[in-house]
C-alpha positions as CSV (number, residue, x, y, z in Angstrom):
1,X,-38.9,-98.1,-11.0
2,X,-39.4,-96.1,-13.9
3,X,-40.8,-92.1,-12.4
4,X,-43.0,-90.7,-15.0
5,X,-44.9,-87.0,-14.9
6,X,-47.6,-86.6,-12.1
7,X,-51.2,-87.6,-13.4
8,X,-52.1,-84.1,-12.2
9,X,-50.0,-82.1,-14.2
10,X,-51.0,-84.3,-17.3
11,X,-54.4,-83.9,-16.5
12,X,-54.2,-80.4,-15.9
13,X,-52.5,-79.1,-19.1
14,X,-52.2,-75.4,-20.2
15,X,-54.9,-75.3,-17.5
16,X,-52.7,-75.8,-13.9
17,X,-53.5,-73.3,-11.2
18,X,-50.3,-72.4,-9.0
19,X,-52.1,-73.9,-5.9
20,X,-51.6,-77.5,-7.7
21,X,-47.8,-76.5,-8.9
22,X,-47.9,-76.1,-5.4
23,X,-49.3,-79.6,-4.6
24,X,-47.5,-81.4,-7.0
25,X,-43.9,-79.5,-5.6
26,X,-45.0,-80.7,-2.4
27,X,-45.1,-84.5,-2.9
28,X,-42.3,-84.8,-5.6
29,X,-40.0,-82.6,-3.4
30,X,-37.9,-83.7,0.3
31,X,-40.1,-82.4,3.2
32,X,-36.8,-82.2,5.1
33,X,-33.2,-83.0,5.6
34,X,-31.9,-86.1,5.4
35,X,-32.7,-86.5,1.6
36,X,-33.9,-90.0,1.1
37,X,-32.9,-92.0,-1.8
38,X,-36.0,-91.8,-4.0
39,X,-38.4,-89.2,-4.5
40,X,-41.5,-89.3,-2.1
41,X,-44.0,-88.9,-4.8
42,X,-42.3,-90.9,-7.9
43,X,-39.7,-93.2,-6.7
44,X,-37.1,-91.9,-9.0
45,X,-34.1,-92.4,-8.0
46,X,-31.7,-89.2,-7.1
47,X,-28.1,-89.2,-8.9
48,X,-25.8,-86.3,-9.4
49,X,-27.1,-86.3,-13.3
50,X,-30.8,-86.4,-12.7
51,X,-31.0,-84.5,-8.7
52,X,-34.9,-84.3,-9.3
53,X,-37.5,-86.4,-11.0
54,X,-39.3,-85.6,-14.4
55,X,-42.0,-84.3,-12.3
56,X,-40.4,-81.8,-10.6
57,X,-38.4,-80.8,-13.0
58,X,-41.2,-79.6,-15.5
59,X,-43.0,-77.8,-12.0
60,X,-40.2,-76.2,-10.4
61,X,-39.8,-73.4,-13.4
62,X,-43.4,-73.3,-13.5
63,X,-44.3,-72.6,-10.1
64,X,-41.2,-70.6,-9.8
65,X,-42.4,-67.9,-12.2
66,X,-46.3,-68.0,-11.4
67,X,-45.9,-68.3,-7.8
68,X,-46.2,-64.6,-7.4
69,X,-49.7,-65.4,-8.7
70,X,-51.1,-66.8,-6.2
71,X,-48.5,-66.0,-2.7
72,X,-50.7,-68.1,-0.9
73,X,-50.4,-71.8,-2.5
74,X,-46.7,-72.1,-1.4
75,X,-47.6,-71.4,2.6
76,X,-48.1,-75.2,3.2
77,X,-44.5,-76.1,1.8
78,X,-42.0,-76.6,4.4
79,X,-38.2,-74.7,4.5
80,X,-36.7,-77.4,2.6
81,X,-39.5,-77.3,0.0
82,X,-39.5,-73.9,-0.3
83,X,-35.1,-73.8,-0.8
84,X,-35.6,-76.1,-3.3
85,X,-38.1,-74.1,-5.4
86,X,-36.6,-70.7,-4.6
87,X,-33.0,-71.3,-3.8
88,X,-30.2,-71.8,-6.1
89,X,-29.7,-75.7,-4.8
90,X,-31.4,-78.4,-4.5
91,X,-31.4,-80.5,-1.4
92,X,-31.2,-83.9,-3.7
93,X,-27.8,-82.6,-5.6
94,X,-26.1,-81.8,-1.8
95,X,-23.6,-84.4,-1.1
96,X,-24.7,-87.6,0.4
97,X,-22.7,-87.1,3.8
98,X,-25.3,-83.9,4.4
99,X,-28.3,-85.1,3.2
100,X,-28.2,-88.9,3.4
């Protein structure tokens, strides 16, 4: 399968609130530990070289900047979500005995 960027954020352009950085974070991102295989939202595969998919790599520096804008959008992410955005790991780059 071949993940491409999130219809929303394409549609959204210069536009994008942080509520649907937020969104978009949400369903490209591992609710919780185990990590699967795949992202939930894109189906790209994880790998050491690519640990998230094109979609959340062009959201996580976004929303990780604006998200002051707005505290509110990033109360529905869960603990693992919210790692992953704010944290210096990410959940899909842990090795596979952890997460898998």
């Amino acid at each position: 399968m071949s993940a491409r960027l999130d219809r929303r954020l394409l549609a959204a352009g210069l536009g994008v609130t942080v509520a649907q950085l937020a969104t978009i974070w949400a369903d490209h991102t591992p609710a919780r530990l185990p990590v699967p295989l795949t992202c939930p939202g894109c189906g790209h595969p994880y790998s050491e070289t690519a640990p998230l998919c094109p979609t959340a790599a062009v959201v996580r520096p976004l929303l990780r900047r604006r998200r002051h804008e707005a505290p509110g959008a990033i109360d529905a992410l869960t603990p693992n979500q919210l790692a992953d955005l704010t944290g210096n790991r990410l959940s899909t780059a842990l090795p596979a005995e952890v997460t898998r």
